[in-house]
mmCIF file of the N, C-alpha and C atoms, coordinates in Angstrom:
data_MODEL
# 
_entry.id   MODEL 
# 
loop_
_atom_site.group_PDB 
_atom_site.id 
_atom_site.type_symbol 
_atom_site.label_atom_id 
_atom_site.label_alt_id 
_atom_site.label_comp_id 
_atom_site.label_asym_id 
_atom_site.label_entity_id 
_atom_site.label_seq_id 
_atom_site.pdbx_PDB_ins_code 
_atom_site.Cartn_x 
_atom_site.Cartn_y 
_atom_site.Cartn_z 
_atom_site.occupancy 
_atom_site.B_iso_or_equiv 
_atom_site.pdbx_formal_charge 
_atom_site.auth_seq_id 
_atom_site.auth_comp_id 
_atom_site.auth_asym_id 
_atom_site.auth_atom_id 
_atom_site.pdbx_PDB_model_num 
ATOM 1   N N  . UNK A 1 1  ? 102.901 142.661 133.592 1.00 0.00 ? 1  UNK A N  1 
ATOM 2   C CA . UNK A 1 1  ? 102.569 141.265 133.790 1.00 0.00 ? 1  UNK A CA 1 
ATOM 3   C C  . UNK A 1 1  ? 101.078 141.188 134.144 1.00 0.00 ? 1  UNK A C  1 
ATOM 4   N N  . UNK A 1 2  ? 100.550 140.184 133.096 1.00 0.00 ? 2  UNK A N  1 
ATOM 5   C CA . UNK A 1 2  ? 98.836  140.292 133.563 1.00 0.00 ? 2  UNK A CA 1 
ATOM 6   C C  . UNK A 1 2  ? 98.703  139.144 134.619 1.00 0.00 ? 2  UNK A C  1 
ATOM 7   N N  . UNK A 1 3  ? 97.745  138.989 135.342 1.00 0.00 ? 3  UNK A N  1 
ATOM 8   C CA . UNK A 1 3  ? 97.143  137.754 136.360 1.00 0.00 ? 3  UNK A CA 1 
ATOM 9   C C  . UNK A 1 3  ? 96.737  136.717 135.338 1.00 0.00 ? 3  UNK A C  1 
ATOM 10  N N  . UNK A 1 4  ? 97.075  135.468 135.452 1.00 0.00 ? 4  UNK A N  1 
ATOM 11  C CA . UNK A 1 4  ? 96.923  134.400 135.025 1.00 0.00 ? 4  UNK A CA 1 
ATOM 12  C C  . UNK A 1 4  ? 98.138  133.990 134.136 1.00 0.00 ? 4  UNK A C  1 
ATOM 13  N N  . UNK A 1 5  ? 99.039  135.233 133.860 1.00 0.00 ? 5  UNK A N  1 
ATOM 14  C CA . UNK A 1 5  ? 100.111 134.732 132.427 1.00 0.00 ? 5  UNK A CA 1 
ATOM 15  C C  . UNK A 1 5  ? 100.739 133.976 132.662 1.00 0.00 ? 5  UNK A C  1 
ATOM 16  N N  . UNK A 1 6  ? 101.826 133.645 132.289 1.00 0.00 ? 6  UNK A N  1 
ATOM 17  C CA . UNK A 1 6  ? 102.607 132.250 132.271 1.00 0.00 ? 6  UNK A CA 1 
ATOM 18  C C  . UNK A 1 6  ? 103.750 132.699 133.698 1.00 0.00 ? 6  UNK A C  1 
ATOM 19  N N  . UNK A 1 7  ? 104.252 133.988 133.155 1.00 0.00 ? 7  UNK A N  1 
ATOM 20  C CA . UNK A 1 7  ? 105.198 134.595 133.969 1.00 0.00 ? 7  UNK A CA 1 
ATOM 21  C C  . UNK A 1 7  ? 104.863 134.164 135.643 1.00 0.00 ? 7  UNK A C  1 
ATOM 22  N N  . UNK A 1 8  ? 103.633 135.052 135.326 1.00 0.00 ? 8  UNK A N  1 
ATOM 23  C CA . UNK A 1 8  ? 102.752 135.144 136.929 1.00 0.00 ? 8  UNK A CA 1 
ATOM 24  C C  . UNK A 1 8  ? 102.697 133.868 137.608 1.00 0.00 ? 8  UNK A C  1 
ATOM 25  N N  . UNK A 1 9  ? 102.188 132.835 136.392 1.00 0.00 ? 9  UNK A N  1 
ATOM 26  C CA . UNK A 1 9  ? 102.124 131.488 137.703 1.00 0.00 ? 9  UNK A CA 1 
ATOM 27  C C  . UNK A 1 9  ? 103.564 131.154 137.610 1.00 0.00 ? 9  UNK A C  1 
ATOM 28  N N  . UNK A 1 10 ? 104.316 131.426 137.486 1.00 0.00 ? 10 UNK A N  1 
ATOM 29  C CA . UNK A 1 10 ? 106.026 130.931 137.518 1.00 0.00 ? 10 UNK A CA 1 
ATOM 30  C C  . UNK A 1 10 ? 106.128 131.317 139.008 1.00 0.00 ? 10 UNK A C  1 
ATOM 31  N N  . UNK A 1 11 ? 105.866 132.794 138.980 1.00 0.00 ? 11 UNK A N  1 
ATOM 32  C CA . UNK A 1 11 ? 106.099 133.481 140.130 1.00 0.00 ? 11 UNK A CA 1 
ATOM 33  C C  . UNK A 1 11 ? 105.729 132.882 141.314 1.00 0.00 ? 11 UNK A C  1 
ATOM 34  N N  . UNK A 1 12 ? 103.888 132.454 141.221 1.00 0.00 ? 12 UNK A N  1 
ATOM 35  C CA . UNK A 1 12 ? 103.539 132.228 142.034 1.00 0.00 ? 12 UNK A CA 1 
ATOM 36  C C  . UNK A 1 12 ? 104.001 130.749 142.950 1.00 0.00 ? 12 UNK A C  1 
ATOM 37  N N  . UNK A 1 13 ? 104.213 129.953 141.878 1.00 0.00 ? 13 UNK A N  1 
ATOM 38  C CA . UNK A 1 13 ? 105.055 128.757 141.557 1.00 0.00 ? 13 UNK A CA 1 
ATOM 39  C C  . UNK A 1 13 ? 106.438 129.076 142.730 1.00 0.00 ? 13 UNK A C  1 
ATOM 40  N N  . UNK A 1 14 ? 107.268 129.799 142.337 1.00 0.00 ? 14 UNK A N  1 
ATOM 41  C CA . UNK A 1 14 ? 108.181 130.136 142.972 1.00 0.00 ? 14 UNK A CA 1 
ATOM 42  C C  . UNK A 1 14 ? 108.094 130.148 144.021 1.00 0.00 ? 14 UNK A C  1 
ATOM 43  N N  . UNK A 1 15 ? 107.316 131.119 144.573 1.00 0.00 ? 15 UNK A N  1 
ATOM 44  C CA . UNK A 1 15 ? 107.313 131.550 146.162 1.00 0.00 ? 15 UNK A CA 1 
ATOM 45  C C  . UNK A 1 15 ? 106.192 130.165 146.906 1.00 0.00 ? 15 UNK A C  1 
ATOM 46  N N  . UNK A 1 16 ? 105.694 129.911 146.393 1.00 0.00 ? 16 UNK A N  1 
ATOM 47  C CA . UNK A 1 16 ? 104.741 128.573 146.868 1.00 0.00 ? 16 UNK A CA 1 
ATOM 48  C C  . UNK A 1 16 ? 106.023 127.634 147.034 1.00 0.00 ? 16 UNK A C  1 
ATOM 49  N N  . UNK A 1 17 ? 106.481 127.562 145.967 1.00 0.00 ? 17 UNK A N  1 
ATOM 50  C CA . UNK A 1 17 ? 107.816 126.482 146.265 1.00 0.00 ? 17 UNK A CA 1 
ATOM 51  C C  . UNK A 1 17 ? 108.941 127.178 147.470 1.00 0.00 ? 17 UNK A C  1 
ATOM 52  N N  . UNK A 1 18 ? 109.150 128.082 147.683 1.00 0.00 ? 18 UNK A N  1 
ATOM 53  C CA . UNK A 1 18 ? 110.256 128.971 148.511 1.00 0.00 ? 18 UNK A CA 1 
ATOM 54  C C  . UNK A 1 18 ? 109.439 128.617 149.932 1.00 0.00 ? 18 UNK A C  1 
ATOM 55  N N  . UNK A 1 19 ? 108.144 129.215 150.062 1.00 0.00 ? 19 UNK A N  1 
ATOM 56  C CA . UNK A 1 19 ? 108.078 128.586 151.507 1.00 0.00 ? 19 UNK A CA 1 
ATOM 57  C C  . UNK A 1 19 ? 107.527 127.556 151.915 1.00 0.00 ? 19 UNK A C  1 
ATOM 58  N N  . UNK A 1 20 ? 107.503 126.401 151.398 1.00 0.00 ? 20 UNK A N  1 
ATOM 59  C CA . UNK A 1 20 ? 107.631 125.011 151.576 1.00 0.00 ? 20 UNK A CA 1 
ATOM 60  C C  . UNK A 1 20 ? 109.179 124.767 151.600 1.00 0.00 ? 20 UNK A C  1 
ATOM 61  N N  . UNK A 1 21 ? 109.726 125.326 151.395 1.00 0.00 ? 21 UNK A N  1 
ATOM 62  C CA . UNK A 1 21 ? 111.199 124.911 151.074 1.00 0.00 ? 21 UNK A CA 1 
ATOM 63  C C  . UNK A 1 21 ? 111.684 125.466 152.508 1.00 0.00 ? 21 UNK A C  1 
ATOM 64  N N  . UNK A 1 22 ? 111.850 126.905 153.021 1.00 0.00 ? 22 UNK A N  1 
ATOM 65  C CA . UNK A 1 22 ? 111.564 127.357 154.195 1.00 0.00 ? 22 UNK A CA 1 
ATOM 66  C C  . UNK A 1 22 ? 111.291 126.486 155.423 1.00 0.00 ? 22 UNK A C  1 
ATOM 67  N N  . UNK A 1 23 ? 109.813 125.804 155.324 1.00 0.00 ? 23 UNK A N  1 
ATOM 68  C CA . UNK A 1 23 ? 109.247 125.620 156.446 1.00 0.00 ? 23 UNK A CA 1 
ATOM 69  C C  . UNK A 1 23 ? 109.816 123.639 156.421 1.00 0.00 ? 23 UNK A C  1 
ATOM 70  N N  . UNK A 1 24 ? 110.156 123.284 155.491 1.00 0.00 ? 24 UNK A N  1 
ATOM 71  C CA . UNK A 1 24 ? 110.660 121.675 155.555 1.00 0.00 ? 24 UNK A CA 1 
ATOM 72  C C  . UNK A 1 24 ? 112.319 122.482 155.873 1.00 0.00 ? 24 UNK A C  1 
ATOM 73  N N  . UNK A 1 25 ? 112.995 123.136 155.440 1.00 0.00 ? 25 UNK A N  1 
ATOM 74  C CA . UNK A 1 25 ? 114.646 123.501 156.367 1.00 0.00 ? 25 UNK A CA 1 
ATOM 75  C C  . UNK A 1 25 ? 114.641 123.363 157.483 1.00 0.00 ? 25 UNK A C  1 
ATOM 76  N N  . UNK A 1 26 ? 113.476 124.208 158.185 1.00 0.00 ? 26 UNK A N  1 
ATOM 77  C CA . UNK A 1 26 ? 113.549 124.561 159.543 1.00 0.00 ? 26 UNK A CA 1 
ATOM 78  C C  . UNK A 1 26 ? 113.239 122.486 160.480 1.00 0.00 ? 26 UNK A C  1 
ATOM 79  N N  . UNK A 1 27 ? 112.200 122.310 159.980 1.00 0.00 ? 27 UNK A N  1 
ATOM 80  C CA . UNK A 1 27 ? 112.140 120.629 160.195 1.00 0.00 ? 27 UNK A CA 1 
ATOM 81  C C  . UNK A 1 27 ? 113.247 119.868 160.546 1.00 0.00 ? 27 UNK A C  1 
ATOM 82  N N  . UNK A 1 28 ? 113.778 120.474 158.959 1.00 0.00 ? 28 UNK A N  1 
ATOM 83  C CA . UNK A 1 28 ? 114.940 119.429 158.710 1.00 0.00 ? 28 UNK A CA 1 
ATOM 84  C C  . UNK A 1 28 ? 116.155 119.721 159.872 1.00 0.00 ? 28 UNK A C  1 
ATOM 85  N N  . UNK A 1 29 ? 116.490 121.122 160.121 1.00 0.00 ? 29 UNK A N  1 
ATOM 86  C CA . UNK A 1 29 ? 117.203 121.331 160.905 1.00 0.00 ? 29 UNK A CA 1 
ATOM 87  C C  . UNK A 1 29 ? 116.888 120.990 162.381 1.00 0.00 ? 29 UNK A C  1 
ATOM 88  N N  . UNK A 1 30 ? 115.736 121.273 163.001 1.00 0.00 ? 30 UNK A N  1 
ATOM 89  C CA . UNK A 1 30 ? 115.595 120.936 164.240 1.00 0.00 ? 30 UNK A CA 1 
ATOM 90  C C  . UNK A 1 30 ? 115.763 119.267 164.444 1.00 0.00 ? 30 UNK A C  1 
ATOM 91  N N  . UNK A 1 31 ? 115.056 118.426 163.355 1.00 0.00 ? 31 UNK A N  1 
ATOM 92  C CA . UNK A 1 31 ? 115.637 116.960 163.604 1.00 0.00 ? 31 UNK A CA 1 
ATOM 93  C C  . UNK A 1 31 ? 117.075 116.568 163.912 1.00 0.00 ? 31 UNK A C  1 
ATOM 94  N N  . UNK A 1 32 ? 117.666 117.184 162.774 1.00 0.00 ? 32 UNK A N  1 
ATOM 95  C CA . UNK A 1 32 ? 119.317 116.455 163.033 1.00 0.00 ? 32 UNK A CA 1 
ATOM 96  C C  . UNK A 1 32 ? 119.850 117.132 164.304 1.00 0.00 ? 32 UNK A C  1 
ATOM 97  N N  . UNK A 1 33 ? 119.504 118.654 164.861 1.00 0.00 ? 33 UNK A N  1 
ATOM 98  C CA . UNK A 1 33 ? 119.826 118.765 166.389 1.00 0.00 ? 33 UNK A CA 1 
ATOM 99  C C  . UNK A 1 33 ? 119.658 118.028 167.409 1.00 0.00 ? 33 UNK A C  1 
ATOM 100 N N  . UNK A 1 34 ? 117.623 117.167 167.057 1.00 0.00 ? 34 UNK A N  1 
ATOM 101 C CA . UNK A 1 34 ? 117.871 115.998 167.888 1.00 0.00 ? 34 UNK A CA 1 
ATOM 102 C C  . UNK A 1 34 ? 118.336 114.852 167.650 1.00 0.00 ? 34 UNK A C  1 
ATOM 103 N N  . UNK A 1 35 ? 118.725 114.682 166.631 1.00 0.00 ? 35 UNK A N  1 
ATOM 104 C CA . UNK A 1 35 ? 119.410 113.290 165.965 1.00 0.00 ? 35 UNK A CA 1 
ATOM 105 C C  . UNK A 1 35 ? 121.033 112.961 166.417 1.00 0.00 ? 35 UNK A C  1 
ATOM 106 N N  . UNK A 1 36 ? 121.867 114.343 166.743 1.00 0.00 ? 36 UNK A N  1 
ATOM 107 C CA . UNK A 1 36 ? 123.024 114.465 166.690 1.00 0.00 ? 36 UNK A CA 1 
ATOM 108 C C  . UNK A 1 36 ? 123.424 113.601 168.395 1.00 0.00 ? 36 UNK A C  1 
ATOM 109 N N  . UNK A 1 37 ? 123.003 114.060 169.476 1.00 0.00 ? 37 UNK A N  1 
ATOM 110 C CA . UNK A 1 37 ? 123.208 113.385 170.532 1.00 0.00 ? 37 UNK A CA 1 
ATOM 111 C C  . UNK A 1 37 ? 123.144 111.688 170.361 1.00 0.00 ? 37 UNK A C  1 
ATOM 112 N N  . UNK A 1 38 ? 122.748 111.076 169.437 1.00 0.00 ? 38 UNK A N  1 
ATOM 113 C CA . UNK A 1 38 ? 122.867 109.731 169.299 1.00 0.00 ? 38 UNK A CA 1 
ATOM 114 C C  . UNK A 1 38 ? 124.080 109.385 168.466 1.00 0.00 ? 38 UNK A C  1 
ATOM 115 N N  . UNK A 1 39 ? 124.142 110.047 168.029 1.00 0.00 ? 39 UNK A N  1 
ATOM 116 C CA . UNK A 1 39 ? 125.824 109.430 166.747 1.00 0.00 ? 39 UNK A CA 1 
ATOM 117 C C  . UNK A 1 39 ? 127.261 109.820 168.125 1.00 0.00 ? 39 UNK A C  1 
ATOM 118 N N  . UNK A 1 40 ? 126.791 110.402 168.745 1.00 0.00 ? 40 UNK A N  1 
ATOM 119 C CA . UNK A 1 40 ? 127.786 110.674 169.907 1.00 0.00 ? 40 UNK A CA 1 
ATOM 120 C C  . UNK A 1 40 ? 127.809 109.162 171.409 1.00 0.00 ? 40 UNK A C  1 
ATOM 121 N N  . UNK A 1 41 ? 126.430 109.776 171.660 1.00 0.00 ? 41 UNK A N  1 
ATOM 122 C CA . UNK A 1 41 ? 126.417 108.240 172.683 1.00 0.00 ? 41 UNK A CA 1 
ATOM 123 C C  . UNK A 1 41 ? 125.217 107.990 172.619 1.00 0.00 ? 41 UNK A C  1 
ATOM 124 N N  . UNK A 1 42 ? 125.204 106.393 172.603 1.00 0.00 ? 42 UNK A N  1 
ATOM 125 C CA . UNK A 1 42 ? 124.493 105.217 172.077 1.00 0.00 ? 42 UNK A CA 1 
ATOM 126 C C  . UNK A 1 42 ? 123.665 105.131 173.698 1.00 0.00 ? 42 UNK A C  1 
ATOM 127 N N  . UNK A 1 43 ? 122.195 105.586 173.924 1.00 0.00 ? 43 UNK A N  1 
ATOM 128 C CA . UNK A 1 43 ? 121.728 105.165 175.335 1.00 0.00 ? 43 UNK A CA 1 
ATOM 129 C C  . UNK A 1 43 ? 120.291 105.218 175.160 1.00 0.00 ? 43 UNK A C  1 
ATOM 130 N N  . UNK A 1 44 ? 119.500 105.347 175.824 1.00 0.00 ? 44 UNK A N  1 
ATOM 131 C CA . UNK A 1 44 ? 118.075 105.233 175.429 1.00 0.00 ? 44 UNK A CA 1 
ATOM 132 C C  . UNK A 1 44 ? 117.650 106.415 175.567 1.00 0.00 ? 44 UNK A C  1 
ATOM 133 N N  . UNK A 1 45 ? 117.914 107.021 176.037 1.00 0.00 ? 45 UNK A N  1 
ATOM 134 C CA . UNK A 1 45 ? 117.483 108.828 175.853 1.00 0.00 ? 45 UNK A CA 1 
ATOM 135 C C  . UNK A 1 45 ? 117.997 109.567 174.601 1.00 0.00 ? 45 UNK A C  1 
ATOM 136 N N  . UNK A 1 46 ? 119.342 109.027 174.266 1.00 0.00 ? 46 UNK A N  1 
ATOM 137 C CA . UNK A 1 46 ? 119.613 109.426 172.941 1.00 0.00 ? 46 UNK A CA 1 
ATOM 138 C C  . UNK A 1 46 ? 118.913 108.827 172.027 1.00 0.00 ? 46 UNK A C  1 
ATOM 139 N N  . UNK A 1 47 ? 118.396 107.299 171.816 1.00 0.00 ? 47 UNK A N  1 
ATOM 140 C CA . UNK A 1 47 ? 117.979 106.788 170.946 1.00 0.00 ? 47 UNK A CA 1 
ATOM 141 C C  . UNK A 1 47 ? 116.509 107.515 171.033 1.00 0.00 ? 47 UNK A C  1 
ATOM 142 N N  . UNK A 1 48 ? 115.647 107.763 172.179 1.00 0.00 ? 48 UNK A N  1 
ATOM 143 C CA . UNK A 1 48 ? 114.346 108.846 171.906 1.00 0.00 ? 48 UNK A CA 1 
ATOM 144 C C  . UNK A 1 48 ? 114.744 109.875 171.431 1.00 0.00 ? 48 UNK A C  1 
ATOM 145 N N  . UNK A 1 49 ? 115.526 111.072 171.227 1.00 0.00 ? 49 UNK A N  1 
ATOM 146 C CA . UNK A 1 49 ? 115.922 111.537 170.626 1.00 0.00 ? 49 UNK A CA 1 
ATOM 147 C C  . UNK A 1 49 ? 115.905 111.769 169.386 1.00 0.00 ? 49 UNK A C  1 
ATOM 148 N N  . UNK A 1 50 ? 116.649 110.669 169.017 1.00 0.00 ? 50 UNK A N  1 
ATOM 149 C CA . UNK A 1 50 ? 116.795 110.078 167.416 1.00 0.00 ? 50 UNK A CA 1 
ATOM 150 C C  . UNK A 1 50 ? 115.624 109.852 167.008 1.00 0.00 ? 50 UNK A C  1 
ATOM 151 N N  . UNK A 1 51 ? 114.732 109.190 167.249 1.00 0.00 ? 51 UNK A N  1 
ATOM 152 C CA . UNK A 1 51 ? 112.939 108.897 166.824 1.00 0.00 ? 51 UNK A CA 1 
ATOM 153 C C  . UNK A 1 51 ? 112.755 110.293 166.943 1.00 0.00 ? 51 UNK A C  1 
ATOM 154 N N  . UNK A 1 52 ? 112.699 111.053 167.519 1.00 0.00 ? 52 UNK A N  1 
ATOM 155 C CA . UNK A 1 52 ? 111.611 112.697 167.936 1.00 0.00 ? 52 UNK A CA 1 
ATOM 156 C C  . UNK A 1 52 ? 112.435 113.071 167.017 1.00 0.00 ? 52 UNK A C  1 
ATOM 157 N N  . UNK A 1 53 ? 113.525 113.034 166.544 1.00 0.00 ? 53 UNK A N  1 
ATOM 158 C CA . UNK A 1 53 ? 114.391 113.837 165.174 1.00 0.00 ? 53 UNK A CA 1 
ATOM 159 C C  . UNK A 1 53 ? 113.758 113.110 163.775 1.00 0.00 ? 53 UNK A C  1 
ATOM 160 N N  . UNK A 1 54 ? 113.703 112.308 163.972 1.00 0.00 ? 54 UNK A N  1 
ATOM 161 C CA . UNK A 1 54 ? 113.488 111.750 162.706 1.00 0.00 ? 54 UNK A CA 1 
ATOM 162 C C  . UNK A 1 54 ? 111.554 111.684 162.363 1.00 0.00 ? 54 UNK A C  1 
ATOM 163 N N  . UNK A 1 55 ? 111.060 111.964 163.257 1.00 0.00 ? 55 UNK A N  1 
ATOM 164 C CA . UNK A 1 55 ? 109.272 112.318 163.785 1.00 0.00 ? 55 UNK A CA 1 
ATOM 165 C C  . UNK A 1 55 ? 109.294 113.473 163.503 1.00 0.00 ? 55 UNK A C  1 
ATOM 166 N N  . UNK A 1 56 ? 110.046 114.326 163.782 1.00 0.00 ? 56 UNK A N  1 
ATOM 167 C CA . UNK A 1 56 ? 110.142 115.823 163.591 1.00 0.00 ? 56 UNK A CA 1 
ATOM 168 C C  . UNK A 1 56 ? 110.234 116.226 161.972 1.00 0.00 ? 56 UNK A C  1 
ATOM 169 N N  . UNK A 1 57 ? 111.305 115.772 161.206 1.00 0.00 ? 57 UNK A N  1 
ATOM 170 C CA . UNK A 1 57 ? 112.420 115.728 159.820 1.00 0.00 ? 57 UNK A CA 1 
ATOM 171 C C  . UNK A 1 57 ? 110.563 115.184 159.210 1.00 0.00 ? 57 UNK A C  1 
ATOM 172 N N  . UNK A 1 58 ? 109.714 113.981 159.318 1.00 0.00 ? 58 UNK A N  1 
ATOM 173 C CA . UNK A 1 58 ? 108.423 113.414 158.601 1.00 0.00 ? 58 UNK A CA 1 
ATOM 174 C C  . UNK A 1 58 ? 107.407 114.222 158.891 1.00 0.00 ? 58 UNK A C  1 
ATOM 175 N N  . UNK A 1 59 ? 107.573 114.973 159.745 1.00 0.00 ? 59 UNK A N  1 
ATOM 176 C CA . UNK A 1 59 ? 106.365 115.827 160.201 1.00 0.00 ? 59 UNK A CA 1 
ATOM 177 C C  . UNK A 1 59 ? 106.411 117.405 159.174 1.00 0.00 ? 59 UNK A C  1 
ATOM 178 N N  . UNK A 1 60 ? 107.854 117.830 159.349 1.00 0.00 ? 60 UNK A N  1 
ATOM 179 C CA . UNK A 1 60 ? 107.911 119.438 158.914 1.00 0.00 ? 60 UNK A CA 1 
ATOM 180 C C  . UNK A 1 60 ? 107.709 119.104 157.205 1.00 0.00 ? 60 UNK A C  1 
ATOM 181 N N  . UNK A 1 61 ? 108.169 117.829 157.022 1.00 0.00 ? 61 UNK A N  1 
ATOM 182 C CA . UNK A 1 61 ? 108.466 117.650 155.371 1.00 0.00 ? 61 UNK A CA 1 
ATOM 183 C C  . UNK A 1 61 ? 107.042 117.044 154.813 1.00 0.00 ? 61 UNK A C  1 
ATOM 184 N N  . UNK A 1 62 ? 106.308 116.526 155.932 1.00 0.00 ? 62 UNK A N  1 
ATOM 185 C CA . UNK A 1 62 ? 105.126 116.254 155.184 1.00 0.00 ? 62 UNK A CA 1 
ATOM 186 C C  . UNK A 1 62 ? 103.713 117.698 155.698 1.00 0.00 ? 62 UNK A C  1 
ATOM 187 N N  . UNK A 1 63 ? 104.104 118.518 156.132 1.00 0.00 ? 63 UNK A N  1 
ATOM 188 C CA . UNK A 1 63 ? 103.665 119.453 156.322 1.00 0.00 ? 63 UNK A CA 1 
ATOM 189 C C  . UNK A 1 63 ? 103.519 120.560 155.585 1.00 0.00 ? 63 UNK A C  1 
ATOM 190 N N  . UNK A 1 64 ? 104.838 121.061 154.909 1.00 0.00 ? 64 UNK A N  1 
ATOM 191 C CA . UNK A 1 64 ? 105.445 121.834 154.030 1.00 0.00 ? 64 UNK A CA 1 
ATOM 192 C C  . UNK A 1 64 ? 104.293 121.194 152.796 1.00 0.00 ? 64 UNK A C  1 
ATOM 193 N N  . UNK A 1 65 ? 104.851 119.837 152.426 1.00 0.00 ? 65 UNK A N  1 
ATOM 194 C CA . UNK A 1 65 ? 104.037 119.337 151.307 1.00 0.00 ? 65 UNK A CA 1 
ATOM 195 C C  . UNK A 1 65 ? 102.461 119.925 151.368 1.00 0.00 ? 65 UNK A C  1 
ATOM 196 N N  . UNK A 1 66 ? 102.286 119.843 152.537 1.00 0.00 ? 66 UNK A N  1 
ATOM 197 C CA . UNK A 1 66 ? 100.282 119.575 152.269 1.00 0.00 ? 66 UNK A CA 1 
ATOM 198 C C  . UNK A 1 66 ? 100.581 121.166 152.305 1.00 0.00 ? 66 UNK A C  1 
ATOM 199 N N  . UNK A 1 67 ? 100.941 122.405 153.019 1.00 0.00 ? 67 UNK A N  1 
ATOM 200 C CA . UNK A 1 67 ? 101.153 123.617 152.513 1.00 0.00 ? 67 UNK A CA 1 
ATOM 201 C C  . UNK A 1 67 ? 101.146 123.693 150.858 1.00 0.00 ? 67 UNK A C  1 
ATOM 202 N N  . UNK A 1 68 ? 101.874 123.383 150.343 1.00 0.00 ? 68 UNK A N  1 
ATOM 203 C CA . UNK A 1 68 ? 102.150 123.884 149.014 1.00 0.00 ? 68 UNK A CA 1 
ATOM 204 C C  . UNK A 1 68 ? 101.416 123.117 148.053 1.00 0.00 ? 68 UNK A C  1 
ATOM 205 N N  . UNK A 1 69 ? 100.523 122.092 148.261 1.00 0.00 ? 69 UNK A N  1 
ATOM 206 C CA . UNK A 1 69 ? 99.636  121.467 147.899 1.00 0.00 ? 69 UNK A CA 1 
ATOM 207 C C  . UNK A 1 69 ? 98.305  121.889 147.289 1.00 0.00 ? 69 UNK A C  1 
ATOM 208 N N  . UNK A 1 70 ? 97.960  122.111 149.561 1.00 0.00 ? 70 UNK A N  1 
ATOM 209 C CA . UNK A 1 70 ? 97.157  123.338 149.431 1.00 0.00 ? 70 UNK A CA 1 
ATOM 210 C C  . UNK A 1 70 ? 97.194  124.699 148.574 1.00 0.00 ? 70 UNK A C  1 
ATOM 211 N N  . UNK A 1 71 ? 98.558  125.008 148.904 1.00 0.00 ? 71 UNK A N  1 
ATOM 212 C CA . UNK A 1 71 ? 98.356  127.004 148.416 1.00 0.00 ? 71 UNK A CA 1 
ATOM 213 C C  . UNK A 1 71 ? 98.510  126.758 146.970 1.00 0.00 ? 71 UNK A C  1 
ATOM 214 N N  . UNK A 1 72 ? 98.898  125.838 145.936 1.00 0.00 ? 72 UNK A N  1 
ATOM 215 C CA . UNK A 1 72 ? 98.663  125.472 144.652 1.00 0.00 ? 72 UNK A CA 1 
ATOM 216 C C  . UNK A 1 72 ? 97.723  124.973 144.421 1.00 0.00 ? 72 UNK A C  1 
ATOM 217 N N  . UNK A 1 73 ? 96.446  124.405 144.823 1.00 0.00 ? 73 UNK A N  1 
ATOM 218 C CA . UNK A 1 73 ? 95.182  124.343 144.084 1.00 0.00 ? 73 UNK A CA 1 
ATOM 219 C C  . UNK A 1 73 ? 94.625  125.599 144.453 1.00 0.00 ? 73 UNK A C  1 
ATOM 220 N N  . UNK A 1 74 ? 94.371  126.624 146.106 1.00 0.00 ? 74 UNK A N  1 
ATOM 221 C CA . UNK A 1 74 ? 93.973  127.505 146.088 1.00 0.00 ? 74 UNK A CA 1 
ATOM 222 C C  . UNK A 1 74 ? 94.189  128.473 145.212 1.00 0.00 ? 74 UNK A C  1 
ATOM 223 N N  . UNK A 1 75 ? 95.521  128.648 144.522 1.00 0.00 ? 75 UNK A N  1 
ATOM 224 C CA . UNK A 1 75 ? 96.203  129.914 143.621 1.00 0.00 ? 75 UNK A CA 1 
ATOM 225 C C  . UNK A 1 75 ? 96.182  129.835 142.350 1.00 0.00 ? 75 UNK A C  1 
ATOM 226 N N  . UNK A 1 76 ? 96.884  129.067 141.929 1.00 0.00 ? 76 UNK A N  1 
ATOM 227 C CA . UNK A 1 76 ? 96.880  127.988 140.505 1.00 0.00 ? 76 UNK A CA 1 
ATOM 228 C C  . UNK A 1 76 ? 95.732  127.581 139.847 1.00 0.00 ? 76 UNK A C  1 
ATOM 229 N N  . UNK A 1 77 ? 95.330  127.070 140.560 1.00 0.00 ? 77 UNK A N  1 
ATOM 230 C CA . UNK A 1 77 ? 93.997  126.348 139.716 1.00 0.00 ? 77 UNK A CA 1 
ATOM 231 C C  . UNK A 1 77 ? 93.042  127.297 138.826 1.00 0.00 ? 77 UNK A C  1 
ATOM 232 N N  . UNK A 1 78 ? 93.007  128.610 140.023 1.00 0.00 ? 78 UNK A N  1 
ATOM 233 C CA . UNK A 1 78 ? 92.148  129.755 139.444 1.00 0.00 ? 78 UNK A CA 1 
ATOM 234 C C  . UNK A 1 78 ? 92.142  130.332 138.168 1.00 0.00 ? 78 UNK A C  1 
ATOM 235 N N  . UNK A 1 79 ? 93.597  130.346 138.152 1.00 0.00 ? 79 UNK A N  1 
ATOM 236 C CA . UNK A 1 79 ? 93.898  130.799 136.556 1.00 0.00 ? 79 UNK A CA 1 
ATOM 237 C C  . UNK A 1 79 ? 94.167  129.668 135.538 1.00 0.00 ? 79 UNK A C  1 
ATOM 238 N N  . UNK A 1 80 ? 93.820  128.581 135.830 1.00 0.00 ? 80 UNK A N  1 
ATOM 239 C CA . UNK A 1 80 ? 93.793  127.631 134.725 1.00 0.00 ? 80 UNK A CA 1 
ATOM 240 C C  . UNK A 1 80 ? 92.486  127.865 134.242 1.00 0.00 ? 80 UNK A C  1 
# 
C-alpha cells in the first residue's frame, strides 16, 4: 500500500472516524448517567443534572467533530 492511495486514505478515514466515534460514546455515555436521575425523580437537582447531561452529550459530540475535522484536513488534505 503506497501513501496517498485510495486504500490508505480509507484507512486513514477509518480510524479518524473510529476515534471520534470513541470520544462522542464516552460523552454520550456519561450524559445519560447524568440524565438518568431525572426520569426517576422530578426535583431541581435532578433537573441540573439533566442540563449537565445533556451540556455534556453537546460538548463530547461537538468536540469529537472539531477532532476529526481537524485530524482530516491535517491528514487528508496532504495527499490530495
Amino acid at each position: 500500500m503506497e501513501l496517498g492511495s485510495k486504500q490508505h486514505k480509507q484507512l486513514l478515514l477509518k480510524s479518524i472516524l473510529k476515534v471520534a466515534w470513541k470520544t462522542a460514546s464516552i460523552g454520550i455515555f456519561i450524559g445519560i448517567l447524568l440524565i438518568i436521575p431525572s426520569i426517576f425523580r422530578e426535583n431541581t437537582f435532578s433537573s441540573g443534572l439533566a442540563y449537565s447531561g445533556y451540556a455534556v452529550i453537546i460538548g463530547f459530540v461537538a468536540y469529537a467533530a472539531f477532532i476529526a475535522w481537524r485530524k482530516y484536513h491535517k491528514l487528508i488534505k496532504n495527499f490530495s
